[in-house]
matplotlib code that plots the C-alpha trace (Angstrom):
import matplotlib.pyplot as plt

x = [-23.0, -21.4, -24.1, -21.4, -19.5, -19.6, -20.4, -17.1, -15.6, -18.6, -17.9, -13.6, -14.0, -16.7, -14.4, -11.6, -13.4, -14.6, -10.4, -11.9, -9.0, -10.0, -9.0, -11.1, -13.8, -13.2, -13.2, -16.3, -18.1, -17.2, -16.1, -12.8, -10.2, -9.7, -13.2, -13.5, -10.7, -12.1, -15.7, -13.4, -11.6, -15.0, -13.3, -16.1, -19.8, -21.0, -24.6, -27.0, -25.9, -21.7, -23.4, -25.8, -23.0, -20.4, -23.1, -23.9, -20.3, -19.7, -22.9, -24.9, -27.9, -27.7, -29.2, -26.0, -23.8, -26.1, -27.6, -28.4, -29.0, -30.9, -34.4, -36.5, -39.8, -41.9, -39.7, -41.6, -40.0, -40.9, -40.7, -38.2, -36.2, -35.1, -31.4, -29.3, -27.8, -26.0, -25.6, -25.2, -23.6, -23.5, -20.5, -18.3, -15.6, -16.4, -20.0, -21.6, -24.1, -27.8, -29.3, -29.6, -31.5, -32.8, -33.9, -37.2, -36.1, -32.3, -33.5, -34.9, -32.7, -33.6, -35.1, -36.1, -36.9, -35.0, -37.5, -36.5, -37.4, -35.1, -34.0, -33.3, -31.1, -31.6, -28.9, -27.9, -30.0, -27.9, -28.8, -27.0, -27.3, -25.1, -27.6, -27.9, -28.4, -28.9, -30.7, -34.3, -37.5, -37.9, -41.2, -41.3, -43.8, -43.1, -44.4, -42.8, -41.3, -41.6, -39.3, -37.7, -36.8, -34.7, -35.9, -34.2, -35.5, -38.0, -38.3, -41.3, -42.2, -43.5, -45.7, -46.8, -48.6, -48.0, -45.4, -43.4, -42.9, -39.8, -37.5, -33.7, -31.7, -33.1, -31.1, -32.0, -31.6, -34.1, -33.7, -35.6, -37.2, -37.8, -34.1, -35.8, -35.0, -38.2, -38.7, -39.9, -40.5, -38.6, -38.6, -36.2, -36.1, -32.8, -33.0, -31.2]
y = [8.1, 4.6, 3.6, 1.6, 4.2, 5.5, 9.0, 9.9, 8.9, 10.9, 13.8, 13.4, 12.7, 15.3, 18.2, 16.8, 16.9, 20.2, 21.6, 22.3, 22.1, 20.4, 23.7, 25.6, 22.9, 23.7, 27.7, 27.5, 24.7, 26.3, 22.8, 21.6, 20.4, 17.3, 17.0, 16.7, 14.2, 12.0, 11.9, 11.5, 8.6, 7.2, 7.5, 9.6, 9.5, 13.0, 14.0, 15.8, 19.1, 18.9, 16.8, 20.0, 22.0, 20.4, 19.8, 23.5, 24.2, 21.3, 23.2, 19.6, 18.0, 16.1, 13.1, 13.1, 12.4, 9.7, 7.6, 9.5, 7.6, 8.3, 7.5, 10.3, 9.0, 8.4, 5.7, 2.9, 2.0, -1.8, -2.3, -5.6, -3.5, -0.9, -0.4, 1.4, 4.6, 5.8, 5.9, 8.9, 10.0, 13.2, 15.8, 14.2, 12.0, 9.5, 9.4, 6.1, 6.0, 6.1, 6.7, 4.7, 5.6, 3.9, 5.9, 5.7, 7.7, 6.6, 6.4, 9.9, 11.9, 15.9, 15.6, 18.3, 16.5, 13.4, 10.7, 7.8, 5.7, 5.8, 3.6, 5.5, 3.6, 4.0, 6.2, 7.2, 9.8, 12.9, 16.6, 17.8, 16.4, 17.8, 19.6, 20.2, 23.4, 23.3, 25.1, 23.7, 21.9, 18.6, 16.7, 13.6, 10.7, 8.2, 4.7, 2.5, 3.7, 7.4, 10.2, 13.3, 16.1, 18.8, 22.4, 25.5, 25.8, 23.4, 20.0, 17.8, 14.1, 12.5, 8.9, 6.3, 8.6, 12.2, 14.2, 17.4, 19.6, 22.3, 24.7, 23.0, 26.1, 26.1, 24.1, 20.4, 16.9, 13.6, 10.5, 7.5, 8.0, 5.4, 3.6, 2.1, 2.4, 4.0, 4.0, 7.5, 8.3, 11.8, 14.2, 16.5, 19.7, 21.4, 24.4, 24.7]
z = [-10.6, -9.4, -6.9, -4.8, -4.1, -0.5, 0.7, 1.3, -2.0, -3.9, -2.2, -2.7, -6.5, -7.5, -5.5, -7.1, -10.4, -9.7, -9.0, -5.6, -2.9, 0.9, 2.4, 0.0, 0.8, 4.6, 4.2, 2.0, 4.1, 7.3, 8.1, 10.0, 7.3, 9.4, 9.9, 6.2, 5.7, 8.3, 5.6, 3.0, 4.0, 5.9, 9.1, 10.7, 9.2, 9.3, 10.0, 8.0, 8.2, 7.2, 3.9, 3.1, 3.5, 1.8, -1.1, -1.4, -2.4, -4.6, -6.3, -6.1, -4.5, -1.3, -3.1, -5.4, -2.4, -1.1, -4.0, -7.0, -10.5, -13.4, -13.7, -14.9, -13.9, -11.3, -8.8, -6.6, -3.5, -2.6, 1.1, 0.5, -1.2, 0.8, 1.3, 3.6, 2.3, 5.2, 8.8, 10.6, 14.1, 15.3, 14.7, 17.2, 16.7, 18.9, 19.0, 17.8, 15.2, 16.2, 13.0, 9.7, 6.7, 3.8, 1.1, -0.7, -3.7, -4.7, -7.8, -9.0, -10.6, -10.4, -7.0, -4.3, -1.1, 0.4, 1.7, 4.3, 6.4, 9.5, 12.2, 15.0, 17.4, 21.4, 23.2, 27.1, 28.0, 28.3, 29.5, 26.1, 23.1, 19.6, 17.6, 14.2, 11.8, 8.1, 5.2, 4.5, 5.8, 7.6, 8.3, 10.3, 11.1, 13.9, 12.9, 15.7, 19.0, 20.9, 19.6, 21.3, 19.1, 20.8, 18.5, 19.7, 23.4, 23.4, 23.8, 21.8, 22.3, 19.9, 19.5, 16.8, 14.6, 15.6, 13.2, 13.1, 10.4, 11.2, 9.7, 9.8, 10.0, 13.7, 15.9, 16.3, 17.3, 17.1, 19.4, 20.7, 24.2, 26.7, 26.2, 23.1, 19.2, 17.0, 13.4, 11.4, 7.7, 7.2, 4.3, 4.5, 1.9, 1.1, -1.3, -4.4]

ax = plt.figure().add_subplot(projection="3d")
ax.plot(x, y, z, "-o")
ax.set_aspect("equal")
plt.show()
């Protein structure tokens, strides 16, 4: 796969390959058609859970839409080499990004998990923020900064060195705490 191409032109030419139509995309997704434009074109970057989604029907990984290549092996991830992937917002329009990723595993083809390291960006404290439901497991470590993650009913705060592991079909949502940015390695597991 053409490593410079963007997240919303992997997902255009591998349904188009795949005779799969936006509407059908939409039905199947349970995504908004104009939703999945917006991807498409790169006018709105999606979170986590439209990309499981939309990769379940397109019958591929997640790591195919965001950096897959070939390398059968073990892959090293050197700390100056870390690139960004893709930045996510939440599911609305308007919202500003407040999450970058870098992966630590673009290179492995055939994977199971999605490692990164994540920049999570400082945002106005709200009552309400836009959670998040998708198949799989997620497991986080905060290196830098404190973390809020929003899980269902409850609320957890988390510090330099504590870590959550969770179910992902359970609704969610991770920001920075304190009006400050923080830094986390995730994994995040989607089944097959």
């Amino acid at each position: 796969m053409d490593s410079n191409k963007t997240v919303g032109s992997r997902i255009k030419s591998i349904r188009e390959a795949k005779s799969i139509s936006i509407e059908q995309l939409a039905e199947r997704s349970g995504l908004d058609i104009a939703q999945i434009r917006r991807i498409e074109e790169e006018k709105n970057l999606p979170s986590l859970a439209p990309l499981i989604k939309i990769a379940r029907v397109l019958g591929i990984r997640l790591g195919t839409l965001l950096d897959d290549q070939d390398a059968l092996g073990p892959v090293v991830s050197r700390c100056e080499e870390h690139r960004q992937t893709v930045s996510f917002s939440t599911a609305q329009a308007s919202s500003h990004t407040h999450m970058d990723y870098y992966s630590l595993a673009p290179d492995k083809t055939g994977r199971h998990i999605e490692p990164f390291i994540i920049q999570v960006a400082p945002q106005e404290k709200t009552d309400k923020y836009q959670l998040s439901t998708h198949e799989g497991e997620e497991f986080i470590y905060v290196l830098q900064g404190t973390l809020e993650i929003t899980y269902g009913a409850n609320n957890y705060h988390l510090s330099a060195g504590d870590s959550i592991y969770y179910d992902s079909i359970v609704a969610h949502h991770v920001h920075a705490e304190n009006g400050e940015g923080a830094k986390i390695l995730a994994v995040v597991y989607t089944p097959s």
